[in-house]
C-alpha positions in Angstrom: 65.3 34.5 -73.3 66.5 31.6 -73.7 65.8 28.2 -75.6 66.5 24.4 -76.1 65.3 22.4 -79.4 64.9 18.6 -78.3 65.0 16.5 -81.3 63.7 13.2 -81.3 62.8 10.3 -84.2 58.9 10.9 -83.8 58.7 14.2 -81.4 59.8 17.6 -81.5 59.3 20.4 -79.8 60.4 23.3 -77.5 61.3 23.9 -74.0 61.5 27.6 -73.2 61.4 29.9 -70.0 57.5 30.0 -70.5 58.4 26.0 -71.0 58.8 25.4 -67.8 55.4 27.1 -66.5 53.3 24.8 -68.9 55.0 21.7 -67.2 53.8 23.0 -64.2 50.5 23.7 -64.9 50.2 20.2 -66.7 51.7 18.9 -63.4 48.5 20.4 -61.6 46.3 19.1 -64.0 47.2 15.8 -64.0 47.3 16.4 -60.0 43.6 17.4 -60.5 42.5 14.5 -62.4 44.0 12.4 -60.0 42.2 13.5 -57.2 39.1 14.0 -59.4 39.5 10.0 -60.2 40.2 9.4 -56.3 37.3 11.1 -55.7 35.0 9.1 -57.9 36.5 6.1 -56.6 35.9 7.2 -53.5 32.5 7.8 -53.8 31.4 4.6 -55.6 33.2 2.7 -52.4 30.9 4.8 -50.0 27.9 3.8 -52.2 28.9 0.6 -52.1 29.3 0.0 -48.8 26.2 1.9 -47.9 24.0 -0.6 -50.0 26.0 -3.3 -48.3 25.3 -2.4 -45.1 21.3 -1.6 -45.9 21.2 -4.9 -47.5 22.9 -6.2 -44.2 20.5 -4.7 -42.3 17.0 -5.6 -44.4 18.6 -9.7 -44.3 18.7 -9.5 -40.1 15.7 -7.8 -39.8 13.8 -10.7 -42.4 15.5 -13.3 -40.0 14.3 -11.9 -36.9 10.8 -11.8 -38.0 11.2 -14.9 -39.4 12.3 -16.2 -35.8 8.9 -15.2 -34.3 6.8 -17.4 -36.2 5.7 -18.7 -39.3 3.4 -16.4 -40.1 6.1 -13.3 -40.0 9.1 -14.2 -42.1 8.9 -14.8 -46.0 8.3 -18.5 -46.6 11.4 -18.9 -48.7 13.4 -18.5 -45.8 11.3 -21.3 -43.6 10.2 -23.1 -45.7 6.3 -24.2 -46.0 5.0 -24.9 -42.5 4.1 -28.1 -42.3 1.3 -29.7 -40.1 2.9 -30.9 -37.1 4.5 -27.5 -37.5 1.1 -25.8 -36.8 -0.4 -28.0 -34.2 2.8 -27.1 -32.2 3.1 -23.6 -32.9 -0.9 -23.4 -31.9 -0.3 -25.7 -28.7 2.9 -23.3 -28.0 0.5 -20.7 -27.9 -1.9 -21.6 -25.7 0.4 -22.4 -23.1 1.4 -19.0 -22.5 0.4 -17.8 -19.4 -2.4 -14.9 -19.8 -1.6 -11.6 -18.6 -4.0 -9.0 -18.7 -3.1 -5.5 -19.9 -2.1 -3.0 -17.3 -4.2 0.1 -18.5 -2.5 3.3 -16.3 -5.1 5.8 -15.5 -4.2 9.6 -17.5 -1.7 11.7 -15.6 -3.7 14.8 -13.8 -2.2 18.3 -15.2 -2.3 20.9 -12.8 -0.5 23.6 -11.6 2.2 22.0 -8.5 1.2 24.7 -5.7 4.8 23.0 -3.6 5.4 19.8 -2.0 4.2 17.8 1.1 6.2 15.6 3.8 4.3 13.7 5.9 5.5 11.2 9.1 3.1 9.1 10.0 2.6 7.8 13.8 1.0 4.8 15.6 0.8 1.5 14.9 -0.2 -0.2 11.0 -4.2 0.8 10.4 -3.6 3.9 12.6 -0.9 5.6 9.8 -3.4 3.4 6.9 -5.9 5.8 7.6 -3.8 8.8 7.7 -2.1 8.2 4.5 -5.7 7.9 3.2 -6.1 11.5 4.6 -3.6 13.0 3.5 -3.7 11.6 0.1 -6.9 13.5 -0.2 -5.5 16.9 1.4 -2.8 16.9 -1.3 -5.0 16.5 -4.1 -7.6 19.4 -2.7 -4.2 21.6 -2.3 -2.7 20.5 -5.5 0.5 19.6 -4.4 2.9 17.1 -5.1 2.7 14.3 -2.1 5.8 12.6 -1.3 5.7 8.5 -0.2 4.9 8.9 3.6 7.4 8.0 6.3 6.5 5.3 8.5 6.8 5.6 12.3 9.6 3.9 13.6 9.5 5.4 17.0 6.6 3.9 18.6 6.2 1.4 21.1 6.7 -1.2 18.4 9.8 -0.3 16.7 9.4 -1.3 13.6 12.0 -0.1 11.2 10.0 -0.7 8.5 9.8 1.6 5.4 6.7 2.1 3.2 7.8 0.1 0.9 8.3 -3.0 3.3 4.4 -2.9 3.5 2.9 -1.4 0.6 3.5 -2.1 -2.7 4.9 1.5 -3.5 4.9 1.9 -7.2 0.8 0.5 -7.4 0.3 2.8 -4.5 1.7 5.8 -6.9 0.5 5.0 -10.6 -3.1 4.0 -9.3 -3.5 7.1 -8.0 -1.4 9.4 -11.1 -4.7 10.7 -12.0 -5.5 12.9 -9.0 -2.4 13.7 -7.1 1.7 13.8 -8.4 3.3 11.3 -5.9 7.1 10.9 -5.5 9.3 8.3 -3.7 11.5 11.1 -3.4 11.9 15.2 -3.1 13.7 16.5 -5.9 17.7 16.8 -5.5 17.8 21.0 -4.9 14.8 20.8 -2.4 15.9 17.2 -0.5 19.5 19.8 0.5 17.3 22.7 1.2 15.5 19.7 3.7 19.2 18.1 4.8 20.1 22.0 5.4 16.9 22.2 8.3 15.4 24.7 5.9 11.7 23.4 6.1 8.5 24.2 8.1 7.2 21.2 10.4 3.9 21.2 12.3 1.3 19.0 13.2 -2.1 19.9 11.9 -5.1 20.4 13.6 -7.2 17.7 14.4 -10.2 16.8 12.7 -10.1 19.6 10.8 -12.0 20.2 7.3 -10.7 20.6 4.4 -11.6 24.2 4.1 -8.2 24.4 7.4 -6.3 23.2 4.9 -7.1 25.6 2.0 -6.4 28.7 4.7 -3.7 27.8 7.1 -1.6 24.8 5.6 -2.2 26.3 1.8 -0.4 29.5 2.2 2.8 28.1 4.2 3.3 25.3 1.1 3.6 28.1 -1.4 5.7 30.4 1.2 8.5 26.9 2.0 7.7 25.3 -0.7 7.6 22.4 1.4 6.2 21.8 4.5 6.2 18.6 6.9 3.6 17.6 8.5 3.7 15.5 11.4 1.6 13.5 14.0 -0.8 13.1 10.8 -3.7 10.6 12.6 -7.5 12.4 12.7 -6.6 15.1 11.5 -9.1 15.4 8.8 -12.8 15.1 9.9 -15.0 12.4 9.7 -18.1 14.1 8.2 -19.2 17.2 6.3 -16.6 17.1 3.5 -17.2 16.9 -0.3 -18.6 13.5 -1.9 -15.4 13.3 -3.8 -13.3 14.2 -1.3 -14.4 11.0 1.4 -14.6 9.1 -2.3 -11.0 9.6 -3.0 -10.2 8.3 1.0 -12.3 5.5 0.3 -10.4 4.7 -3.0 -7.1 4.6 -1.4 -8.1 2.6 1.6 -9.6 0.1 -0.2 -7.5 0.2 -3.9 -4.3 2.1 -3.5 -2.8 1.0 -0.5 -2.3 -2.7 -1.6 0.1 -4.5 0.3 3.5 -5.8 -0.8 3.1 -9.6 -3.1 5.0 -10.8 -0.7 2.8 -10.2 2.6 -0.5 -10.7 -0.3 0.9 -14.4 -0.9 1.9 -15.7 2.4 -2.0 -14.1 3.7 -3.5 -16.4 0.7 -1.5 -19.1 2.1 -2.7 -18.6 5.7 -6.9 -18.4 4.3 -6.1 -21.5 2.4 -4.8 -23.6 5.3 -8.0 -22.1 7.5 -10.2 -22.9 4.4 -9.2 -26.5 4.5 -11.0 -27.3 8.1 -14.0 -25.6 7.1 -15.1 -21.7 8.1 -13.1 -19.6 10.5 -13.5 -16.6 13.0 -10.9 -14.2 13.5 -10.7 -12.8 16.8 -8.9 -9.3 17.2 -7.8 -10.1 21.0 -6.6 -6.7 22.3 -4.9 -7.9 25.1 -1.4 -6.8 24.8 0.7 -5.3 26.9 0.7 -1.8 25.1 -2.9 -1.9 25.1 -3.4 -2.4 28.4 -0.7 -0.3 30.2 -1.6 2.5 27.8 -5.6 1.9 28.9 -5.2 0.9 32.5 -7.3 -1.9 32.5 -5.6 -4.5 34.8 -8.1 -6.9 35.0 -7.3 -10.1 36.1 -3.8 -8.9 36.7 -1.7 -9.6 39.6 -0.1 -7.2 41.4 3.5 -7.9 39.6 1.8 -7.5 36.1 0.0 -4.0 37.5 3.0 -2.5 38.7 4.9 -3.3 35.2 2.2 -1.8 33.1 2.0 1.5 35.9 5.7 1.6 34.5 5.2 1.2 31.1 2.6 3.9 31.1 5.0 6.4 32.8 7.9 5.6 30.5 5.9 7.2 27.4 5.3 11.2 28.3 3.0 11.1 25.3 0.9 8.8 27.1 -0.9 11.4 28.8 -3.4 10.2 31.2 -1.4 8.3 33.9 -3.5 7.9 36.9 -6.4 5.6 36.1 -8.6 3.6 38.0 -9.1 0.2 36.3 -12.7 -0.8 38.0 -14.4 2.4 36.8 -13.1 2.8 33.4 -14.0 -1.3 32.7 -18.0 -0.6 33.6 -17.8 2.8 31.5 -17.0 0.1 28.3 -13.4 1.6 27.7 -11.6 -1.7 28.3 -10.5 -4.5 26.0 -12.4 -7.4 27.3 -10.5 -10.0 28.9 -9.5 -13.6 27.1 -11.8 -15.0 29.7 -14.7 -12.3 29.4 -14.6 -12.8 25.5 -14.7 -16.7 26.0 -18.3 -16.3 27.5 -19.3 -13.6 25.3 -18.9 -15.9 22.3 -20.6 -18.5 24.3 -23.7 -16.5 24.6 -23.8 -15.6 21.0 -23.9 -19.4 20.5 -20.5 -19.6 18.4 -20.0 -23.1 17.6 -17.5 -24.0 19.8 -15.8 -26.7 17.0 -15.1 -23.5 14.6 -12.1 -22.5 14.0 -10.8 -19.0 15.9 -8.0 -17.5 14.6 -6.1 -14.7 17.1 -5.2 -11.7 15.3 -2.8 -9.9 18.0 0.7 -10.2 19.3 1.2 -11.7 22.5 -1.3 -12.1 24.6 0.0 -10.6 28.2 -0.1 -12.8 31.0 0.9 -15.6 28.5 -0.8 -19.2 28.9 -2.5 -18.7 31.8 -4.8 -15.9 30.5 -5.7 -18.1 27.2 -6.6 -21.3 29.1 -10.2 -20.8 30.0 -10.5 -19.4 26.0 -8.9 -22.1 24.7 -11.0 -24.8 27.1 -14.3 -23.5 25.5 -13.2 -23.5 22.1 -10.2 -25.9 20.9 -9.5 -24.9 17.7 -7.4 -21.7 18.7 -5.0 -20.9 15.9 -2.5 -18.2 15.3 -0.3 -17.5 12.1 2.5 -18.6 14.7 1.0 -22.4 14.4 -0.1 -22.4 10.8 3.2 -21.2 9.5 6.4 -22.8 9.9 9.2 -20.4 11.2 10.8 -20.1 7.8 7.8 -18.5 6.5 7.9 -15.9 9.3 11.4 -15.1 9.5 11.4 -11.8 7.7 8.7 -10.5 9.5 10.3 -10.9 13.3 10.1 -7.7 15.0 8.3 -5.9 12.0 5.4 -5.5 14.2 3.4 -3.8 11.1 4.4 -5.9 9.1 2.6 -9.4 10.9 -0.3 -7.1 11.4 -0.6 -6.9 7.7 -0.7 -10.0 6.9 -3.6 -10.6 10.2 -5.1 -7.8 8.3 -5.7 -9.7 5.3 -7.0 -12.9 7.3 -9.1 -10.6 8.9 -10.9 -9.2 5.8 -10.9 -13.3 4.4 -12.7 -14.4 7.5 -16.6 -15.2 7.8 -17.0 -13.7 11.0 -14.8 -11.0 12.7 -14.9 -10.2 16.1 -12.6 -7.4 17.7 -12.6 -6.9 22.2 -11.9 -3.4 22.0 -12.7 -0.7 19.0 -9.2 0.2 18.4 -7.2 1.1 14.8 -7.8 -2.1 13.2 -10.9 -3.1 14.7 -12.6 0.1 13.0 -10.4 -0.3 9.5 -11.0 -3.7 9.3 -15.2 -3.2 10.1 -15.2 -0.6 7.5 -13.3 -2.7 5.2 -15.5 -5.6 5.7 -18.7 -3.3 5.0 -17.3 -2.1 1.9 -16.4 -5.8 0.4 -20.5 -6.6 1.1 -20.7 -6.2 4.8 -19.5 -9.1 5.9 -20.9 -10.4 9.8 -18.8 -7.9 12.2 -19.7 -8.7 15.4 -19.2 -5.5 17.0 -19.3 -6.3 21.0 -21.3 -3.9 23.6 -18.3 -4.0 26.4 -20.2 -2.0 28.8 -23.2 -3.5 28.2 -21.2 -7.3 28.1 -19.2 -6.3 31.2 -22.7 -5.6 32.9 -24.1 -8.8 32.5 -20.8 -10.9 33.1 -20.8 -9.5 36.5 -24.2 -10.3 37.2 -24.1 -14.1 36.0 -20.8 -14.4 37.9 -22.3 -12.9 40.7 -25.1 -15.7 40.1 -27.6 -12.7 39.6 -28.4 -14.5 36.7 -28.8 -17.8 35.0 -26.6 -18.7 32.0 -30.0 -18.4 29.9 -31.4 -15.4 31.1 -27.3 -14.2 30.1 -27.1 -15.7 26.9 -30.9 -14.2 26.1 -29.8 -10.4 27.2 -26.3 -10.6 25.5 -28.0 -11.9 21.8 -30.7 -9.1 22.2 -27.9 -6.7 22.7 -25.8 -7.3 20.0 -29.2 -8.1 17.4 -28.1 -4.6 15.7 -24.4 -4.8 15.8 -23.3 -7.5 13.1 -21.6 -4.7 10.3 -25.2 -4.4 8.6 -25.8 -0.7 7.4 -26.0 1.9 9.4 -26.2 5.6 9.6 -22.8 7.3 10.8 -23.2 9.0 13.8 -22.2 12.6 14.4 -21.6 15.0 16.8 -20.2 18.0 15.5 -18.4 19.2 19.0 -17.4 16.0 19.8 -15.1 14.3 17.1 -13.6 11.8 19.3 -17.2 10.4 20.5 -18.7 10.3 17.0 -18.6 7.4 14.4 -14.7 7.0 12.7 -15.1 7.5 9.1 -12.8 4.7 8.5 -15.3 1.9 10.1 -18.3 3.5 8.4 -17.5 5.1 5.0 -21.1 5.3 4.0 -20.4 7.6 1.3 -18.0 4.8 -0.5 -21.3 2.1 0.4 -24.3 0.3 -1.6 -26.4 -1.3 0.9 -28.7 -3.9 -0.7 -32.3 -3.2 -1.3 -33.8 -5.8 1.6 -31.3 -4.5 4.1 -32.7 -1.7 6.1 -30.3 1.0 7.7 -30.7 0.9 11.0 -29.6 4.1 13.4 -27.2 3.2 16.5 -27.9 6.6 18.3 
């Protein structure tokens, strides 16, 4: 062992072998309380900032409540309001437009049986009323209804989407409490779909609910989804739960609103109609579908009969092709004719200054076939002349979409008259019953057609006409009435849609009267 004696004026003392250890181990402890200091330091500057930064926090959140009025920030930071202050805050106020509070109805829980794919076909009111069916159907099935395609296929072409016409996101929250509805599938069963793996069928028509229970119930759970196509009448008119024609009635009439767009420019049109007094809207179902799909031809020339024979060939869904035009317009199955209708509204004594709106595309046989309507009454308007072609640009050859907004003028109007009881003709009468039963005049074709060929014919006077055609139509003005049905006939009895009587309160003094 060795050792070294350091000698010094006010120190002495020894550094040995063992020496050099305590060095070291002083070296560690002053290591040690270095980093303990560090530490400490370290920690104070992380309190410190975090009370900076809470205090940061507390001073922009005082400033932004401060921002949205007097009444919210401490006065010291604002000051005390002052009068003028007050009266402008108060006036500021009131100026705000009003909005009311969207209240969502609950979310229905139940247990998602699979999903359901529906393409609609025909024109506008025709798929209406089958996404009205079908709404119901998915709730009875509990399944999860995805937004309905749009048939783009038709005579009309319209490539519009549901969306184009509806307003898509009312048409699903207004409903959230009875039926899950989705824009679209989910991602795993939309490939399973892009892959061809999926059931389609058309469903039965006019079938009950209780079809759709046993035969489309069991294949939803088996593919867990299923397509159905060709969806019109396929559910039946009568004999089906009180909630179940309810629920139809709801999304007629509440859930399928149209898009703001189509909603403002119809206000528009009522307004300008408004402005010259009341207004008739006359469904004139004189187009060329209708009639080469019909057969009626009369008051066609020969050129006009041999198109339509055409048209009615082209289309193999068409199905009846060889008709005879005389016989099927005395059996009432015809549209009336511009000129028949102009002397049915004559007999019914329709002033002849009121206005008459023409809710249809183009009339076939252009000019020529409107005159003798337009010489009795003058006032013939379409959206075409109300509306300047700006207003109507987007809805060129959107077929559905222009009968949407004729559809709203329609329901708006103080008298409705439709020539032939097509799609909208029985929406639109239903429609109007539900809103208070508003005057439908719902014309007697076979009966009308009778008695215009016997007053042409000079059989009779234009009295002893007018007289016949007012006694004949006495009961047909959309007051209440009893459906009819006939349980082996669907086709023949009442449409559900034109008479929802289950969805109805007729008034006290109004009697219900039976059309059998």
């Amino acid at each position: 062992m060795w050792s070294v004696e350091v000698r010094d004026k006010t120190k002495r003392f020894r550094i040995g072998a063992m020496g050099l250890k305590g060095f070291g181990e002083s070296r560690v402890e002053k290591l040690r309380s270095s980093t303990a200091n560090s530490y400490v330091r370290s920690s104070k500057m992380k309190l410190w900032m975090i009370r900076a930064t809470t205090v940061l926090l507390l001073w922009t959140c005082l400033v932004q409540l401060t921002a949205l009025g007097d009444t919210w920030g401490p006065m010291v930071l604002k000051g005390w309001p002052s009068r003028d202050s007050l009266s402008a805050t108060t006036l500021d106020v009131k100026l705000l437009p009003i909005v009311p509070t969207r209240v969502l109805p609950p979310k229905r829980v139940y247990k998602n049986n699979g999903y359901l794919l529906i393409s609609c076909n025909g024109g506008l009111n025709q798929m209406r009323s089958a996404i009205c069916d079908m709404v119901a159907i998915a709730r009875y099935l509990n399944v999860t209804l995805i937004v309905p395609e749009l048939d783009k296929a038709s005579f009309w072409a319209d490539p519009s989407d549901f969306e184009d016409i509806f307003d898509v996101d009312h048409f699903i929250t207004s409903l959230r409490d009875e039926v899950r509805i989705l824009k679209k599938l989910p991602i795993r069963l939309k490939k399973r779909v892009e892959l061809g793996i999926i059931h389609t069928m058309p469903p039965v028509s006019w079938s009950d609910i209780s079809y759709y229970h046993m035969q489309i119930l069991p294949l939803i759970q088996r593919y867990k989804v299923l397509h159905l196509n060709r969806t019109d009448a396929r559910l039946a008119n009568s004999g089906q739960p009180l909630d179940l024609q309810k629920l139809r009635c709801r999304v007629n009439f509440s859930a399928l609103r149209f898009t703001p767009q189509i909603e403002e420019l119809g206000r528009r049109v009522v307004k300008l109609l408004r402005q010259n007094g009341p207004f008739l809207v006359l469904h004139l179902r004189y187009e060329m579908d209708m009639l080469a799909f019909s057969g009626c031809t009369q008051g066609c020339n020969d050129e006009e009969v041999e198109e339509l024979t055409r048209m009615r060939y082209a289309y193999p869904w068409w199905k009846e092709k060889i008709i005879n035009s005389d016989l099927k317009r005395k059996d009432g199955l015809c549209p009336l004719t511009p000129e028949e209708t102009a002397l049915a509204l004559r007999a019914l004594d329709i002033d002849r200054d009121i206005q008459i709106y023409i809710a249809a595309g183009e009339i076939y046989g252009g000019q020529r076939r409107v005159d003798s309507l337009a010489a009795a009454y003058p006032k013939l308007v379409r959206k075409e002349t109300l509306l300047a072609p700006a207003d109507l640009q987007f809805f060129q050859n959107h077929s559905s979409q222009m009968a949407a907004l004729d559809y709203l003028v329609s329901l708006e109007s103080d008298v409705f008259v439709p020539t032939f009881d097509g799609n909208m003709a029985k929406v639109v009468e239903g429609h109007r019953r539900y809103l208070g039963f508003k005057k439908t005049i719902l014309l007697d074709r076979k009966l009308l057609v009778e008695l215009i060929d016997k007053y042409t014919s000079k059989s009779l006077s234009w009295d002893e006409f007018s007289s016949a055609v007012k006694a004949g139509h006495a009961e047909r003005m959309g007051n209440p009435t009893k459906r009819v049905v006939i349980p082996d006939k669907p086709k023949e009895e009442d449409y559900f849609y034109a008479n929802p009587e289950e969805c109805l309160q007729p008034s006290d003094d109004e009697p219900v009267n039976s059309m059998l």
